[in-house]
C-alpha positions in Angstrom: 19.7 -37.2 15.0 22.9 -37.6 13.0 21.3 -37.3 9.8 19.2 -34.4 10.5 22.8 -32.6 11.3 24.0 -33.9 8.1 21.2 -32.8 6.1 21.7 -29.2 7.9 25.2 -29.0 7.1 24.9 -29.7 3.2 21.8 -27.2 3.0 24.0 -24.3 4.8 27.1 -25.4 2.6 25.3 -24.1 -0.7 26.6 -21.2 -2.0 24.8 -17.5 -2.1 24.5 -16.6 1.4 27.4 -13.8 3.0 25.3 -14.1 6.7 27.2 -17.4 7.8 27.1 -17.2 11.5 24.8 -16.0 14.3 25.7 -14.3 17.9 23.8 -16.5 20.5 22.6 -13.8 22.6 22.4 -16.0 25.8 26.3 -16.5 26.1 27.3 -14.1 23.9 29.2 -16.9 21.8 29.1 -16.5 17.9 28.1 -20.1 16.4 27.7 -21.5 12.7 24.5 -21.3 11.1 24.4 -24.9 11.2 24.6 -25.2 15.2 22.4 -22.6 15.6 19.7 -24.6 13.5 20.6 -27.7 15.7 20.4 -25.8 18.8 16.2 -24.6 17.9 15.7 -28.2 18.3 12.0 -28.9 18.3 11.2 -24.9 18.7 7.5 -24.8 17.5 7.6 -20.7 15.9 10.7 -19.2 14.5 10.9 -15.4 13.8 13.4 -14.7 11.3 13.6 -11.1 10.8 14.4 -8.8 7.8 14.9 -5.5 6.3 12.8 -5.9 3.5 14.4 -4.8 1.1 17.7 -6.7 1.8 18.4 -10.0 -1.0 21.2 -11.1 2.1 17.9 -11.0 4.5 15.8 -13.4 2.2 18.8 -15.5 1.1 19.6 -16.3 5.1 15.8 -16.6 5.5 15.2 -19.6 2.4 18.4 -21.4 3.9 16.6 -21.0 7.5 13.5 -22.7 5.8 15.5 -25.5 3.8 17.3 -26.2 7.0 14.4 -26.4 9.1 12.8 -28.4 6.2 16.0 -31.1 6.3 14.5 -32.2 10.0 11.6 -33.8 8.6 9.5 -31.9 10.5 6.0 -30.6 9.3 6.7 -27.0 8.3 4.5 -24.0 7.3 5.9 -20.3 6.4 4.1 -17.2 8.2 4.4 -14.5 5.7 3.9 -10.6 7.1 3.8 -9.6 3.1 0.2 -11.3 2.6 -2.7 -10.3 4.3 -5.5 -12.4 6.0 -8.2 -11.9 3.1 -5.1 -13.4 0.3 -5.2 -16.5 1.9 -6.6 -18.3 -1.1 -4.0 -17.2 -3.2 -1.2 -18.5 -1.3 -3.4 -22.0 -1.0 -3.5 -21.9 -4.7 0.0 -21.1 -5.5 1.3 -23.7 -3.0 -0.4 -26.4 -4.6 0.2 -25.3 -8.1 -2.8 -24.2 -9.0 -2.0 -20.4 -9.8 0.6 -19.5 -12.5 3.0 -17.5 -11.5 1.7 -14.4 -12.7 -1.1 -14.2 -10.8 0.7 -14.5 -7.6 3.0 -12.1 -8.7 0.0 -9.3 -9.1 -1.5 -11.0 -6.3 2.1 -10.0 -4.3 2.2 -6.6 -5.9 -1.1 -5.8 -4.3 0.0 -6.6 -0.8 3.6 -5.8 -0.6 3.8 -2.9 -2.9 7.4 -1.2 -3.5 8.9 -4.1 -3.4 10.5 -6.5 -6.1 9.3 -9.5 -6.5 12.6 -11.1 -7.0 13.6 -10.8 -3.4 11.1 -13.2 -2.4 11.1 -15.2 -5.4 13.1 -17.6 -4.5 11.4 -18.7 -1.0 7.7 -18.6 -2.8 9.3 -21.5 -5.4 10.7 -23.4 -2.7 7.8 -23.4 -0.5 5.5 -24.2 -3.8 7.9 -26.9 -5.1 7.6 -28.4 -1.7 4.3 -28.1 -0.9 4.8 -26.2 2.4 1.8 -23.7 3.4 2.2 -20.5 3.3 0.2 -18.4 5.8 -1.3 -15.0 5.2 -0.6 -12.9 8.9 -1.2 -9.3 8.2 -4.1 -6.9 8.6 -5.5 -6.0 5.2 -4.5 -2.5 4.0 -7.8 -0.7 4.0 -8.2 -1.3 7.7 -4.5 -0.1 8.2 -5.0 2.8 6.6 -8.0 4.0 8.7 -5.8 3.5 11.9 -3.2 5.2 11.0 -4.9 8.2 9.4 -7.7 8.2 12.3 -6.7 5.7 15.1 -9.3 2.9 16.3 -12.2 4.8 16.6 -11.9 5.3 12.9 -13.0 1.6 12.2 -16.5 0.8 11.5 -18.6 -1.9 12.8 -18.0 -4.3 10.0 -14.1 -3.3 9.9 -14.3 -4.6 13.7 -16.0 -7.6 12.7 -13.1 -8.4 10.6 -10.7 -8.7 13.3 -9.7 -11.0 16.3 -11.6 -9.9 19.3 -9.2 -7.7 21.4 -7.0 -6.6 18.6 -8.2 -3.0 19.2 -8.1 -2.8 22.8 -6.4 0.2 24.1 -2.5 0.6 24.1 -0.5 -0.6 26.6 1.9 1.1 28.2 4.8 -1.1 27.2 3.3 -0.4 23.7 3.1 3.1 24.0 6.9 3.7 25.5 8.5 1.1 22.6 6.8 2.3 19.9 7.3 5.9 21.1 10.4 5.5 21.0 10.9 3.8 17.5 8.7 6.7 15.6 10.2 9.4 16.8 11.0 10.2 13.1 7.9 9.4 11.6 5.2 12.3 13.0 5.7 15.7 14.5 2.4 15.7 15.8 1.1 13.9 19.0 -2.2 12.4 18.1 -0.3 11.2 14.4 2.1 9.9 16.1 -0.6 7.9 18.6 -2.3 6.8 15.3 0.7 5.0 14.3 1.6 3.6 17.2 -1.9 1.8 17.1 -1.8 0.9 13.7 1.4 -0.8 14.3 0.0 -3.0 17.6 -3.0 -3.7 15.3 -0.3 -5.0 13.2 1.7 -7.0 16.3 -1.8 -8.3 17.4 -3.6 -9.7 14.5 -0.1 -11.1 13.4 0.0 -13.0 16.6 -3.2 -14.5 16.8 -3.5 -15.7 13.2 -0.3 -17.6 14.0 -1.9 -18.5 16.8 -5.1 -19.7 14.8 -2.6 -21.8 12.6 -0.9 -23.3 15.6 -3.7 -24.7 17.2 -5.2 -25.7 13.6 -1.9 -28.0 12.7 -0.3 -28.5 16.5 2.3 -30.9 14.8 4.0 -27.9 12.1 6.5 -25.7 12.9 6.5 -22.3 11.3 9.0 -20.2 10.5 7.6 -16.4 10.5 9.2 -14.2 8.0 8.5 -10.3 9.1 10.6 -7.0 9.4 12.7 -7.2 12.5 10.7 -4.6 14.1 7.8 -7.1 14.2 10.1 -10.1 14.6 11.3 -8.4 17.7 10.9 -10.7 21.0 10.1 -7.2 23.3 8.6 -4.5 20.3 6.7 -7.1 17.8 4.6 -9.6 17.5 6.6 -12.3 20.1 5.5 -10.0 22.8 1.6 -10.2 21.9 1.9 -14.2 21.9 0.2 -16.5 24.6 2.9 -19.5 24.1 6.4 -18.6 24.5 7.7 -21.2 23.0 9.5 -19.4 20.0 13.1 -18.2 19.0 13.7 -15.1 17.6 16.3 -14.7 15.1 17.5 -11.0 13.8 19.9 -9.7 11.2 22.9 -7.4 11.7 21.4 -4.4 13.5 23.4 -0.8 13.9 24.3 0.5 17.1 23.4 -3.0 18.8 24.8 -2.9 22.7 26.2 -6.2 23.1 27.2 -6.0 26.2 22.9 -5.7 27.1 21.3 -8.8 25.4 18.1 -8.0 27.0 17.9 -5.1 24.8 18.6 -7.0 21.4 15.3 -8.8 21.3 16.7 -11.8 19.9 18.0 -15.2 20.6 20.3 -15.1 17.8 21.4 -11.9 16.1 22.8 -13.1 12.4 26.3 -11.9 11.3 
């Protein structure tokens, strides 16, 4: 046990990383990165969430992963930015069989708008360790359809394509949260519906492909890297989970209430 704290602490000394301490949402006590790490313990599916954009997120989230890694334990990386149908790719890249390049297209394709650079870093760890990587999301095309026409736009063989359930009418709880959060993003009532069902579709599929990986390598934690709306334990993909054996950990959030933890969605919130 001592050494996996020491290897913990000389990951989380390296330089490159401003987030250096997390708000443990339980107590409300702020604690190192390194004693939150030792406090996940044997925690089979850590959510660490992101702004995707942010090169602070990504940083925290590779030191997360060599942290995690330090413990000896199998690990695997869930990734929201690759879709189920890109599996290959990531196979291929994580055990060196795809040049760089090609994943690089291969990332354009899924993730587009966003630099490559600010993921860099975790792809060449995971490759150079020979952790999986793990495609999560819903491919684009079927996206798409949901939010321009809901799930009655799919076809049969779209269907086919997905977990059974995954388009099962909204809940309420999905309905009211989701509401809520895209307010902003549709004037129009049925649009707005739309997008609250391409998001679950989102949420759902994310949940049972980790899931599907969980039951595949039982003995592999994974560490799930997705937007914090998705990482969220009461909005995302947490909630859609059968085991609740996870932690969720969140970055700095605006106009947080912490004096109402149950309203954070996280077990650690990172400062």
């Amino acid at each position: 046990m001592m050494w996996r704290v020491f290897c913990l602490m000389v990951f989380l000394s390296l330089p490159g990383c401003s987030i250096t301490h997390a708000l443990r949402v339980q107590d409300g006590q702020r604690v190192s990165l390194e004693q939150m790490l030792v406090e996940l313990g044997a925690t089979p599916l850590v959510f660490v969430g992101e702004s995707h954009d942010s090169s602070e997120h990504h940083d925290l989230q590779l030191r997360v992963i060599e942290g995690l890694h330090a413990t000896g334990t199998p690990l695997a990386i869930g990734l929201e930015m690759f879709q189920l149908d890109s599996q290959q790719v990531l196979d291929d890249w994580v055990t060196g069989q795809l040049p760089e390049a090609q994943l690089v297209r291969a990332y354009q394709a899924n993730w587009r708008n966003l630099n490559w650079t600010l993921y860099r870093a975790i792809f060449v760890y995971a490759r150079d360790q020979h952790l999986p990587m793990v495609a999560l999301n819903v491919p684009q095309a079927i996206i798409q359809k949901v939010g321009r026409g809901g799930f009655t736009a799919l076809s049969d063989a779209d269907l086919q394509a997905l977990p059974p359930g995954a388009t099962h009418a909204l809940s309420d709880t999905e309905l009211d949260c989701m509401a809520q959060v895209y307010t902003g993003h549709a004037t129009q009532r049925q649009a707005m519906f739309n997008l609250c069902e391409a998001q679950a579709l989102r949420n759902r599929v994310m949940a049972r492909a980790i899931e599907r990986y969980q039951a595949h390598a039982p003995d592999t934690r994974m560490v799930v890297l997705a937007g914090a709306l998705h990482a969220h334990r009461w909005l995302g993909v947490p909630a859609r989970l059968q085991d609740q054996r996870y932690k969720v950990l969140l970055p700095p959030m605006p106009d947080v209430d912490l004096h109402q933890p149950q309203a954070i969605g996280a077990d650690y919130l990172l400062n």
